[in-house]
One Martini backbone bead per residue (centre of mass of N, CA, C, O) as a GRO file, in nm:
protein
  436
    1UNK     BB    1   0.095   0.034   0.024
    2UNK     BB    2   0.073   0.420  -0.018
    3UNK     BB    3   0.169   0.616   0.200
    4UNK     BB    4   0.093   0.947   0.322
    5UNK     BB    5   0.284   1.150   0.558
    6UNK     BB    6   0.171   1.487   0.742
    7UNK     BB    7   0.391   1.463   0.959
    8UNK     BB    8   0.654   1.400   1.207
    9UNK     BB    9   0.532   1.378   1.496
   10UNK     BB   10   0.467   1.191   1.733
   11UNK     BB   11   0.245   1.090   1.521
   12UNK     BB   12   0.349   1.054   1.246
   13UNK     BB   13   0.621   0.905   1.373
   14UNK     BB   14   0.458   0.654   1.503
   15UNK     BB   15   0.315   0.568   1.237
   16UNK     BB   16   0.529   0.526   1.003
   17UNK     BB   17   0.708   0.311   1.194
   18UNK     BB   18   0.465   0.070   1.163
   19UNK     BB   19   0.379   0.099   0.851
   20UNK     BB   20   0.654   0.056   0.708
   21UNK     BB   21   0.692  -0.224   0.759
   22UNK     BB   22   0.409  -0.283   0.513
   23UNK     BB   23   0.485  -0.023   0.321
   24UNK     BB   24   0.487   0.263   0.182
   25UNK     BB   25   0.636   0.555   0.271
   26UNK     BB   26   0.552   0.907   0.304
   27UNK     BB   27   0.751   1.195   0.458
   28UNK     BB   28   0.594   1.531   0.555
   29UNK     BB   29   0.848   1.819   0.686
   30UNK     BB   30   0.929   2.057   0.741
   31UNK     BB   31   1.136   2.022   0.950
   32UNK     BB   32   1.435   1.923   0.980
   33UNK     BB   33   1.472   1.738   1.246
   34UNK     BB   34   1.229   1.591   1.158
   35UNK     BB   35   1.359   1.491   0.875
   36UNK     BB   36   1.601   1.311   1.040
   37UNK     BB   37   1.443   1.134   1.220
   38UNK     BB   38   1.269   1.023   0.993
   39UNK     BB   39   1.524   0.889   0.797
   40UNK     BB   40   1.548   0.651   1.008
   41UNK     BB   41   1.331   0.527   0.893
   42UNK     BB   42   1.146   0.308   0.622
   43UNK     BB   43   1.099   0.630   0.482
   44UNK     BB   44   1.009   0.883   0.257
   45UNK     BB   45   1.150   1.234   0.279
   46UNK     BB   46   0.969   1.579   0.232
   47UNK     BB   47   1.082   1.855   0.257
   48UNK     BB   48   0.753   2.075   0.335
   49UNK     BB   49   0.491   2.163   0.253
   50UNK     BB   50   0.136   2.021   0.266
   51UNK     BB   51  -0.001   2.267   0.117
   52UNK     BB   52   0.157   2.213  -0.134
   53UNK     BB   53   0.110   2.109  -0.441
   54UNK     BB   54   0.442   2.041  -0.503
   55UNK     BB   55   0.475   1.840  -0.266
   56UNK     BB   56   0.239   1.662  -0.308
   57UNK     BB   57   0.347   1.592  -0.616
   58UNK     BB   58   0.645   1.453  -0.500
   59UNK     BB   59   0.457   1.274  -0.302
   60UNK     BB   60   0.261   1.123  -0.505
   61UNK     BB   61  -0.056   1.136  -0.412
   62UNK     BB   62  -0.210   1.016  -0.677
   63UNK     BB   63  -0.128   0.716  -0.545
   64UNK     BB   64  -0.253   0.692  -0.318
   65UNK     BB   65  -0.436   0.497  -0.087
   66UNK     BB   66  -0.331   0.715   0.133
   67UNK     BB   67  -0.381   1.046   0.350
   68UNK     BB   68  -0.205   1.141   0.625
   69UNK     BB   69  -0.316   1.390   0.850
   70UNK     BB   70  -0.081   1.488   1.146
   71UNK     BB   71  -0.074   1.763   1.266
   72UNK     BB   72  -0.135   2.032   1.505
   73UNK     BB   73  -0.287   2.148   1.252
   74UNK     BB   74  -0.619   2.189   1.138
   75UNK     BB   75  -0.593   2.332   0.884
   76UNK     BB   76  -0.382   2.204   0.748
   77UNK     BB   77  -0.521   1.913   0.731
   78UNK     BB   78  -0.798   1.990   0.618
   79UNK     BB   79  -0.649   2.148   0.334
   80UNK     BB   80  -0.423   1.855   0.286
   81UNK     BB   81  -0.696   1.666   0.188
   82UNK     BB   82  -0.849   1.821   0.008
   83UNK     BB   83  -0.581   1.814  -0.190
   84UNK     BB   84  -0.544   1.476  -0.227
   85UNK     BB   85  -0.847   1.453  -0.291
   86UNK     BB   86  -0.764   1.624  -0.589
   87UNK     BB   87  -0.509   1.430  -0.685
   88UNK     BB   88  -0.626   1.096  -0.597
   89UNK     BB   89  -0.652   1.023  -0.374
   90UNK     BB   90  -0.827   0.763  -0.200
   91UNK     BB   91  -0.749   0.819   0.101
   92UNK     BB   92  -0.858   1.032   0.422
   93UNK     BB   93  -0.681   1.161   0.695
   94UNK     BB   94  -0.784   1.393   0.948
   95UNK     BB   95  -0.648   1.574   1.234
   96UNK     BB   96  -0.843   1.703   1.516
   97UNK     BB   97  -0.813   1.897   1.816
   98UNK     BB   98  -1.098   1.978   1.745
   99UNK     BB   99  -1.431   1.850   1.887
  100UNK     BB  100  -1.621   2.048   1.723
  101UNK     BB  101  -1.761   1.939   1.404
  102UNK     BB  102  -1.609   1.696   1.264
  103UNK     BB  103  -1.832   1.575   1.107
  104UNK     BB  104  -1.921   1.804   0.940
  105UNK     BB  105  -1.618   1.853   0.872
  106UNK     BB  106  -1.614   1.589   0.665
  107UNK     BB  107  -1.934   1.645   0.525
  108UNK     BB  108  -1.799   1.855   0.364
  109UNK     BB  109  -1.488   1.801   0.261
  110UNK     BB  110  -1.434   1.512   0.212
  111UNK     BB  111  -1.329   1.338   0.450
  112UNK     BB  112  -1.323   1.029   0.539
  113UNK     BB  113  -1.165   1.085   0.828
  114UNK     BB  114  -1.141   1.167   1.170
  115UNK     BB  115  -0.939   1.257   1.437
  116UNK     BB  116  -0.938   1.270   1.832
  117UNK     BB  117  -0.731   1.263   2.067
  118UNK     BB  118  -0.884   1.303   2.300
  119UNK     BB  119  -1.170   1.093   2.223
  120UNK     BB  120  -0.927   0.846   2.254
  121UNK     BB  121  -0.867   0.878   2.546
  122UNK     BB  122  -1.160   0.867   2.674
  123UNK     BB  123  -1.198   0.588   2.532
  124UNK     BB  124  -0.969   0.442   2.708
  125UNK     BB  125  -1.036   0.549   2.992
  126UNK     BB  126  -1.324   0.403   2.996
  127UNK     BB  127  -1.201   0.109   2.973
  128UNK     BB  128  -1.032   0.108   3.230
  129UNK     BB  129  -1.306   0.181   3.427
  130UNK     BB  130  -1.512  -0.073   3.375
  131UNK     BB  131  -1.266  -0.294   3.485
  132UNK     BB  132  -1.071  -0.240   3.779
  133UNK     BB  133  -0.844  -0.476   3.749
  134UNK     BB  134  -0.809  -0.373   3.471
  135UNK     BB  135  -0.651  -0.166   3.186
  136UNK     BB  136  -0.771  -0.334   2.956
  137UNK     BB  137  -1.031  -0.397   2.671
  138UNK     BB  138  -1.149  -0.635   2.407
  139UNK     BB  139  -1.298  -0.720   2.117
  140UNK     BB  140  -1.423  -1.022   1.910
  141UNK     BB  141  -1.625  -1.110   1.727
  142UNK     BB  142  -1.856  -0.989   1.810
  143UNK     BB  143  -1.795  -1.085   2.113
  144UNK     BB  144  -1.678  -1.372   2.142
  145UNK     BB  145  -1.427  -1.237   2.211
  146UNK     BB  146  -1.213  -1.147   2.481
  147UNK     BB  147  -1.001  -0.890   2.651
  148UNK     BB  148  -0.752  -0.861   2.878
  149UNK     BB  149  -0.569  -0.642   3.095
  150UNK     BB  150  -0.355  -0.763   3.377
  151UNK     BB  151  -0.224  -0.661   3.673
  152UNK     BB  152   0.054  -0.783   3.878
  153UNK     BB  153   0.063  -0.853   4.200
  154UNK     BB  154   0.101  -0.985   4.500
  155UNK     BB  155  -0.242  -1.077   4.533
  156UNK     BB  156  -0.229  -1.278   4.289
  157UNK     BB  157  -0.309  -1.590   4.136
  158UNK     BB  158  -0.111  -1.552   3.869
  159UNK     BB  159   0.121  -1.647   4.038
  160UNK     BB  160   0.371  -1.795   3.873
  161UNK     BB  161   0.381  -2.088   3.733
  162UNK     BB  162   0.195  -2.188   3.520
  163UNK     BB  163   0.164  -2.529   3.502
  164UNK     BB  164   0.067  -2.457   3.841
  165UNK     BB  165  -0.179  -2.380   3.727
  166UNK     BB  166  -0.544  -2.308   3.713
  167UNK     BB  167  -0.678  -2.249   3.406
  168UNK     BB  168  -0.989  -2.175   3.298
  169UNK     BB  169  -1.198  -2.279   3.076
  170UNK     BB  170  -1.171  -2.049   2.778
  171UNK     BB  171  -0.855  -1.960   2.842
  172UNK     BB  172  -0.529  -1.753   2.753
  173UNK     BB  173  -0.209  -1.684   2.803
  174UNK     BB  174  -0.078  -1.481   2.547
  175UNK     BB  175   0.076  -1.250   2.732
  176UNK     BB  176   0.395  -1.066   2.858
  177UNK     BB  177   0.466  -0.772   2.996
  178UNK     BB  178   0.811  -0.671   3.047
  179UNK     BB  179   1.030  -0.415   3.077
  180UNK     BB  180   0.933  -0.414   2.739
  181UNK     BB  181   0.900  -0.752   2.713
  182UNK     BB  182   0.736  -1.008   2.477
  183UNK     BB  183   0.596  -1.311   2.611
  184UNK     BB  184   0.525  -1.590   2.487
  185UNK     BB  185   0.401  -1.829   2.711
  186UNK     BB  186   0.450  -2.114   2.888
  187UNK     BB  187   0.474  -2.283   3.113
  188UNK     BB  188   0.780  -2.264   3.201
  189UNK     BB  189   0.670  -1.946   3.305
  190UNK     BB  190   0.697  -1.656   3.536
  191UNK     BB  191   0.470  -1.477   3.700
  192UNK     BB  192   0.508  -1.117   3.783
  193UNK     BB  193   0.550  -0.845   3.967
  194UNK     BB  194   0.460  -0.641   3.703
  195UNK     BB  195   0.274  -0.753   3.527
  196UNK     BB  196   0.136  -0.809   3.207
  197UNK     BB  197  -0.188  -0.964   3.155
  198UNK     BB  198  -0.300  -1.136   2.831
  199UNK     BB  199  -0.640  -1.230   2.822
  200UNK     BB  200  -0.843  -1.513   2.662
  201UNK     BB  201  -1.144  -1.539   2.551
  202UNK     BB  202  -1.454  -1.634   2.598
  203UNK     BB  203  -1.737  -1.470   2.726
  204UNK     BB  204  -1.797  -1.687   2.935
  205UNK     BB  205  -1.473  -1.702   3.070
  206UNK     BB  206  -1.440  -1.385   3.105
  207UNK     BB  207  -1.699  -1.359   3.303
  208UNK     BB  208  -1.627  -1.569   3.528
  209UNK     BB  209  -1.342  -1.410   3.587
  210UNK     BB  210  -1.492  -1.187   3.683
  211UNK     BB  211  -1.642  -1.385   3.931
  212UNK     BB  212  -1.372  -1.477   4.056
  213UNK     BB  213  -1.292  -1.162   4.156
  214UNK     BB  214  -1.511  -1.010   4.205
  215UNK     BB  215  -1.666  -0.816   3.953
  216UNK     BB  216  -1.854  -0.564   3.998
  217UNK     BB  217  -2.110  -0.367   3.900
  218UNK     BB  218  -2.039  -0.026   4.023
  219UNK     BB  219  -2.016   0.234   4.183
  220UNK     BB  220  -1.812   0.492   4.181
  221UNK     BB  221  -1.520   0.686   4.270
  222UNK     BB  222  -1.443   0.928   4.106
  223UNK     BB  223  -1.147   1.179   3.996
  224UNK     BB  224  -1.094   1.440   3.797
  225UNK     BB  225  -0.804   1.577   3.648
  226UNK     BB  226  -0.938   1.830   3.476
  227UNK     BB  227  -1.124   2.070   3.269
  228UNK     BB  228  -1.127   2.010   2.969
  229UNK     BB  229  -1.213   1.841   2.732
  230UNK     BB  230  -1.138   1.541   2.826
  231UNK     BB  231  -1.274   1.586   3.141
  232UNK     BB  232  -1.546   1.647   3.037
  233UNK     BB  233  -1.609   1.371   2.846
  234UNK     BB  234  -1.549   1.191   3.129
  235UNK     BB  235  -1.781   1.317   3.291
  236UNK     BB  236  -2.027   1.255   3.087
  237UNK     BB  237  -1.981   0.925   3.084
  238UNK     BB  238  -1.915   0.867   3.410
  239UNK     BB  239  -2.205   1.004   3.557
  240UNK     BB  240  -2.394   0.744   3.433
  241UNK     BB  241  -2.276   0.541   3.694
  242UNK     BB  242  -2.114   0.755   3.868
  243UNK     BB  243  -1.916   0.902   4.063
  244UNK     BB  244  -1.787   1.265   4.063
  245UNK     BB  245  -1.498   1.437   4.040
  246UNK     BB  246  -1.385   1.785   3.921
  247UNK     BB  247  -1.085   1.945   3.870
  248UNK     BB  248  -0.979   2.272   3.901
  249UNK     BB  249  -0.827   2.650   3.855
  250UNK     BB  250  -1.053   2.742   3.671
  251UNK     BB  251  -1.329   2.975   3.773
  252UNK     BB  252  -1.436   2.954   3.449
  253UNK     BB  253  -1.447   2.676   3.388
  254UNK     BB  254  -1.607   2.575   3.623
  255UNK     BB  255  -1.865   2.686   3.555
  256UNK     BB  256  -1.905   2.571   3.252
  257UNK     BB  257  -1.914   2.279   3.376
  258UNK     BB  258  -2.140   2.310   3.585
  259UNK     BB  259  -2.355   2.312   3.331
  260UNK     BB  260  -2.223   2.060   3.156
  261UNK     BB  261  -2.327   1.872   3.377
  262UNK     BB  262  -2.498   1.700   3.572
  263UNK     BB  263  -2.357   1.548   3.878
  264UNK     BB  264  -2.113   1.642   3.901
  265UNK     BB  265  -1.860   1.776   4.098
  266UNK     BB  266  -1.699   2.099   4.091
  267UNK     BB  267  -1.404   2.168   4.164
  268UNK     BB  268  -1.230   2.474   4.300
  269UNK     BB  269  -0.852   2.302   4.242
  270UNK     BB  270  -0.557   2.213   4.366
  271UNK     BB  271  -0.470   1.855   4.346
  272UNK     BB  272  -0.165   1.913   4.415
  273UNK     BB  273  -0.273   1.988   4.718
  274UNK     BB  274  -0.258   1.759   4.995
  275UNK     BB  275  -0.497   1.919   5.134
  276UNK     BB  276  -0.702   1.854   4.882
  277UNK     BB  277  -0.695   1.534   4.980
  278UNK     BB  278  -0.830   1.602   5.258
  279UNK     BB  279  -1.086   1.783   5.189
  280UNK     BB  280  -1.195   1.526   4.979
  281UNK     BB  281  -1.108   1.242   5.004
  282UNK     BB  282  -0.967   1.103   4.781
  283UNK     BB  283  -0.868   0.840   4.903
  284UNK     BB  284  -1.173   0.719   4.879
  285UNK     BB  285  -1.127   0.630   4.564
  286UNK     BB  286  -1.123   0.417   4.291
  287UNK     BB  287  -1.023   0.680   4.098
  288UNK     BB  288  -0.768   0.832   3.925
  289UNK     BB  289  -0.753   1.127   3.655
  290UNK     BB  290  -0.485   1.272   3.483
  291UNK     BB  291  -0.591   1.548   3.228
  292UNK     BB  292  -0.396   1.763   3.160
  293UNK     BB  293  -0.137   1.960   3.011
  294UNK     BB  294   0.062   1.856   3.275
  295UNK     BB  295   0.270   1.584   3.313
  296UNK     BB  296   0.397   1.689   3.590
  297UNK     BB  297   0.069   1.726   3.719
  298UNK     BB  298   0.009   1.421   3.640
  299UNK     BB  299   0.244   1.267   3.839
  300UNK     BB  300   0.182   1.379   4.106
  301UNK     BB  301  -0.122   1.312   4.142
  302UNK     BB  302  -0.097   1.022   4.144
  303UNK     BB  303   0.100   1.000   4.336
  304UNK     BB  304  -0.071   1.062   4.579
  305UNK     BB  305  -0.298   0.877   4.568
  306UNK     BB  306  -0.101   0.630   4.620
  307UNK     BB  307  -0.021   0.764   4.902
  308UNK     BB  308  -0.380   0.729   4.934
  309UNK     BB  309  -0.492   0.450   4.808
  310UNK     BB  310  -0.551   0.438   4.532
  311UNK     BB  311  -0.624   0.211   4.325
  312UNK     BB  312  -0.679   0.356   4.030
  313UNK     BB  313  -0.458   0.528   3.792
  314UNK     BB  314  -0.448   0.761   3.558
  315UNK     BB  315  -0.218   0.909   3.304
  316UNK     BB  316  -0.173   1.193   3.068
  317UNK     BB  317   0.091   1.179   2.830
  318UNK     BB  318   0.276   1.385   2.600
  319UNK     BB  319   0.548   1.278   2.646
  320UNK     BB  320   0.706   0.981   2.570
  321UNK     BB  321   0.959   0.972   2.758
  322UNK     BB  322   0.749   0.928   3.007
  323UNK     BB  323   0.610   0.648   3.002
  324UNK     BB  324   0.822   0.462   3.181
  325UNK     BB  325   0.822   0.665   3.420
  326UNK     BB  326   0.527   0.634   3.492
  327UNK     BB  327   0.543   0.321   3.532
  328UNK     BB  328   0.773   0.266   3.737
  329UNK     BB  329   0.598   0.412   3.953
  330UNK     BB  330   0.281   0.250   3.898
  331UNK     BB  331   0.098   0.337   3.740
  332UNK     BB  332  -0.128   0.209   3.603
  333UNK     BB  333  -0.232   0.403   3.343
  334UNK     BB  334  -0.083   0.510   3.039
  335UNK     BB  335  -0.182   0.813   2.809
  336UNK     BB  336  -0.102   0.877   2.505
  337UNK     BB  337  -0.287   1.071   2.266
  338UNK     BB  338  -0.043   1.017   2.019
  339UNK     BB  339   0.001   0.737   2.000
  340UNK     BB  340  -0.349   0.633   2.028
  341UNK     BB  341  -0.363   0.785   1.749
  342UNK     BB  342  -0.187   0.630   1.568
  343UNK     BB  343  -0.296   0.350   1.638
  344UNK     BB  344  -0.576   0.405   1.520
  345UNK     BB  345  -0.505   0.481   1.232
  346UNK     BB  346  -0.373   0.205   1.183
  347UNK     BB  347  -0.656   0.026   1.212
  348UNK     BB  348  -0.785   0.166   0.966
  349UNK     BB  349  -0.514   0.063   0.805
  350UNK     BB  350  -0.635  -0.215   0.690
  351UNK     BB  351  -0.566  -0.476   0.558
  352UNK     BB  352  -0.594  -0.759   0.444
  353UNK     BB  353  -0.808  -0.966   0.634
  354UNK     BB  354  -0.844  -0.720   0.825
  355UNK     BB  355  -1.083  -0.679   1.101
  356UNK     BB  356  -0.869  -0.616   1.328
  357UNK     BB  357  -0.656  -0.409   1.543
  358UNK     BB  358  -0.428  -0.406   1.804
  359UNK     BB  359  -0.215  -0.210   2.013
  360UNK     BB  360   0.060  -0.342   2.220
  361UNK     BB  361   0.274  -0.180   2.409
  362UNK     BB  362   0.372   0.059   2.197
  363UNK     BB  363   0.374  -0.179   1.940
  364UNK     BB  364   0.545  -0.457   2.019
  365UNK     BB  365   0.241  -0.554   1.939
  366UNK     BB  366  -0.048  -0.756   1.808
  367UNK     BB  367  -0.381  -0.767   1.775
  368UNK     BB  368  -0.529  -0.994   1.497
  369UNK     BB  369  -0.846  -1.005   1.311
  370UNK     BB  370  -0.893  -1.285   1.093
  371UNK     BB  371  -0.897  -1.371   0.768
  372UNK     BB  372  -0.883  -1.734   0.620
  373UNK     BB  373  -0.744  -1.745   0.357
  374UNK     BB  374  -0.772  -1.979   0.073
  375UNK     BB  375  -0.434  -1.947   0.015
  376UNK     BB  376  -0.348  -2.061   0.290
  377UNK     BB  377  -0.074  -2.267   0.382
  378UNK     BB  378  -0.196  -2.332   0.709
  379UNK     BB  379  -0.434  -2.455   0.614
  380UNK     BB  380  -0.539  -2.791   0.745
  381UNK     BB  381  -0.319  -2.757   0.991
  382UNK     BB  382  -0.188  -2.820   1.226
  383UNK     BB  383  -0.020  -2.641   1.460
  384UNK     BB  384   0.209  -2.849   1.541
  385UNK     BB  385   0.328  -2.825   1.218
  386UNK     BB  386   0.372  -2.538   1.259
  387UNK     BB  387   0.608  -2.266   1.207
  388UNK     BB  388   0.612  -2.126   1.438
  389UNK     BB  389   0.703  -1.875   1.593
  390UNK     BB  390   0.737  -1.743   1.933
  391UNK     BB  391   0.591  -1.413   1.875
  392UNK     BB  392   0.383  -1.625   1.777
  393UNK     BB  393   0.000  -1.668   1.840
  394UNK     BB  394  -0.293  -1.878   1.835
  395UNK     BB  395  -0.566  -1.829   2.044
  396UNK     BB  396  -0.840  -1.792   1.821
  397UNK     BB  397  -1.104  -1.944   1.719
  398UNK     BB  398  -1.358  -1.865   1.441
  399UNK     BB  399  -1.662  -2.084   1.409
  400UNK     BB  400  -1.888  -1.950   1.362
  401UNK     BB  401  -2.049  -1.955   1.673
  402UNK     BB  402  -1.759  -2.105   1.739
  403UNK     BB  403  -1.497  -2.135   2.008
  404UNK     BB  404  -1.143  -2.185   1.991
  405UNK     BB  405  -0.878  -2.288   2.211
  406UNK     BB  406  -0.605  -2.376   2.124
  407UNK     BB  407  -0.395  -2.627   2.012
  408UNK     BB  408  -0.235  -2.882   1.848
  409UNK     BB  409  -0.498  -3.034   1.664
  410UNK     BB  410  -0.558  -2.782   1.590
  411UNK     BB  411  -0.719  -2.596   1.289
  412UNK     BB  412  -0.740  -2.416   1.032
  413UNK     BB  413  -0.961  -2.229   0.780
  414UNK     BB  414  -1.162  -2.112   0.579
  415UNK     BB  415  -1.325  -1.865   0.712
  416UNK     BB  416  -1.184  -1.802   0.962
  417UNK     BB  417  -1.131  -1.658   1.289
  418UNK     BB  418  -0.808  -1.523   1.384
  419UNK     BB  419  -0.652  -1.475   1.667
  420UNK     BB  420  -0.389  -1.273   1.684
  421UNK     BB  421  -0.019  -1.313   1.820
  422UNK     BB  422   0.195  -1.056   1.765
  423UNK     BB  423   0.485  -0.948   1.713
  424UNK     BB  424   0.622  -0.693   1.513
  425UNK     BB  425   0.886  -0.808   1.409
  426UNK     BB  426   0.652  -1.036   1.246
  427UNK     BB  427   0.472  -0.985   1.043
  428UNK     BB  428   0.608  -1.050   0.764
  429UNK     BB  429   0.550  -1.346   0.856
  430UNK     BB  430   0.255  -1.378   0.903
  431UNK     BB  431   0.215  -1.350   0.616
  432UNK     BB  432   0.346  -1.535   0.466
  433UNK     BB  433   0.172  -1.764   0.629
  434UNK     BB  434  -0.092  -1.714   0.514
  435UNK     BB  435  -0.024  -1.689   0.213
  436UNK     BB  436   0.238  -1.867   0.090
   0.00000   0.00000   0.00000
């Protein structure tokens, strides 16, 4: 596929390096520097402006199957989309970082998808605050199989080697995210505390697990810190289930808050003051959510949470450098929206044969709901018998409205919807497998 993105800020070279493994890409870049980080990837780049006719022409773009606006300027993206999709471009993506009327301008402009960091944001934090144990979960094959990564602490009953382990029939432990590095599982593996784990399973066998957990659905205290548009969107799908307290500094925003929220409790204060820890009884939340625009007030405040007892922490990082300081803090969950923007692009830029993809642990990893195309080399194989690298793992297949926890006896066929968990840097070993 020929794809050309313009802009190689955050999102934009986190996109190329991913999308560049299989595809042709060229990167649109004025800044220098920035045209020389991403030189280091393996993709063409073009310093000039994305919005000159002669510059979209120099790269292509009418050749283009598609072509990604991902610049942090809402305008340069809009024009630079609209430009490309009359030079020929076959399909259009523009980033736009105003969330009110997203909609209305695709469908004036003819751009294909828009994309908002904020609402991405929002909607990742949303899936981490759903099952209180989790990080994160996603569903494959319409509801039929779900994922959940759930971190392991001291007192998990999943701590310990694999083999001697029950797990519960019609799950499977899929990958062990350690210090960076992926782990596809086997018996005499050890899980251990901090690490994160990958559980697939069918969706009776994944609901039985959150009710071995005693995970039940309940009104939670959530507390979001920042009252801008993420902390906004997220406090108004968060209060309709939850008990919700939202704090700002700014008391004309805390006024606008209070006017567009329903039930949530606005307070007009500084969250990173110690004694506002304990003026608002924050330690007694059941999760803390920290979306400011400012990093290191967002490290502050979760660290405060953690040290008043609060059980699961969030926090938004806006410089990709800080992603593993913040992790290795301890924070639950840490959220680039300029990353998760990244992956969201790749997601939507789906191979063929592929009807979902998930990236995991920031690109290391990607888990990929497949259909197995009739002239798959490893269709009627059992798996046991296929040369699968040890970073592939077939975690589950859908066959007709069964789902199998495949074991080595199992094998795919044409037309099954196959879960599978890939490392990043075998993808082109696994088309070669499913292609033959």
């Amino acid at each position: 596929m020929q794809v050309v993105i313009l802009g190689a800020g955050e999102v934009g070279y986190h996109t190329a390096m991913i999308m560049s493994r299989e595809h042709d890409v060229t990167v649109i870049e004025k800044d220098s520097e920035k045209c020389e980080r991403a030189s280091q990837l393996d993709v063409r780049v073009i310093e000039g402006d994305g919005t000159s006719l002669q510059v979209l022409r120099d790269a292509d773009v009418h050749n283009a199957d598609i072509f990604l606006a991902l610049t942090g300027i809402d305008e340069v993206n809009l024009l630079s989309s609209v430009i490309a999709k009359s030079l020929g471009a076959l399909r259009t993506l523009a980033r736009v970082e105003e969330v009110e009327h997203t909609g209305e301008l695709q469908k004036v402009l003819g751009i294909d998808r828009i994309v908002c960091p904020d609402l991405i944001l929002v909607s990742e934090v949303s899936k981490t605050i759903a099952m209180p144990q989790a990080i994160s979960q996603e569903i494959f094959g319409g509801g039929k199989v779900r994922m959940i990564e759930v971190l392991i602490d001291d007192n998990s009953r999943f701590r310990g080697v694999i083999r001697e382990m029950r797990i519960p029939p019609g799950l499977i432990f899929a990958a062990i995210f350690r210090n960076g590095d992926v782990i596809i599982p086997r018996g005499d593996d050890e899980i251990k505390t901090g690490d994160k784990l990958i559980i697939l399973g069918n969706s009776e066998a994944i609901e039985r697990f959150r009710e071995d957990l005693k995970v039940k659905e309940r009104r939670m205290k959530v507390v979001i810190a920042g009252g801008g548009v993420a902390g906004e969107h997220l406090a108004r799908i968060l209060e309709k289930n939850h008990d919700v307290k939202i704090f700002d500094i700014d008391r004309s925003r805390c006024e606008i808050l209070s006017k567009k929220l329903s039930s949530s409790l606005v307070i007009c204060a500084d969250v990173t003051d110690p004694s506002v820890f304990e003026e608002e009884d924050i330690g007694n939340a059941d999760a803390l959510i920290a979306v400011t625009d400012n990093d290191e007030k967002n490290l502050l405040v979760t660290l405060l949470a953690k040290e008043h007892g609060v059980p699961k922490t969030v926090a938004r990082v806006s410089r990709s450098e800080y992603l593993p300081i913040f992790t290795k803090l301890g924070i639950s969950k840490v959220i680039s929206p300029r990353i998760a923007t990244a992956e969201e692009v790749v997601r939507m830029v789906r191979r063929e044969n592929v009807e979902k993809s998930i990236i995991l642990e920031g690109g290391e990893a990607e888990l990929l709901e497949i259909v197995v195309p009739d002239d798959s080399s490893i269709s009627k194989k059992l798996l046991k018998d296929i040369d699968l690298p040890r970073g592939i793992l077939v975690a589950a297949i859908i066959r007709g409205n069964h789902v199998i926890i495949p074991k080595g006896d199992d094998y795919l066929q044409p037309g099954d919807r196959a879960v599978i968990l890939s490392k990043s840097d075998l993808s082109s070993k696994l088309d070669k497998l499913l292609r033959g």
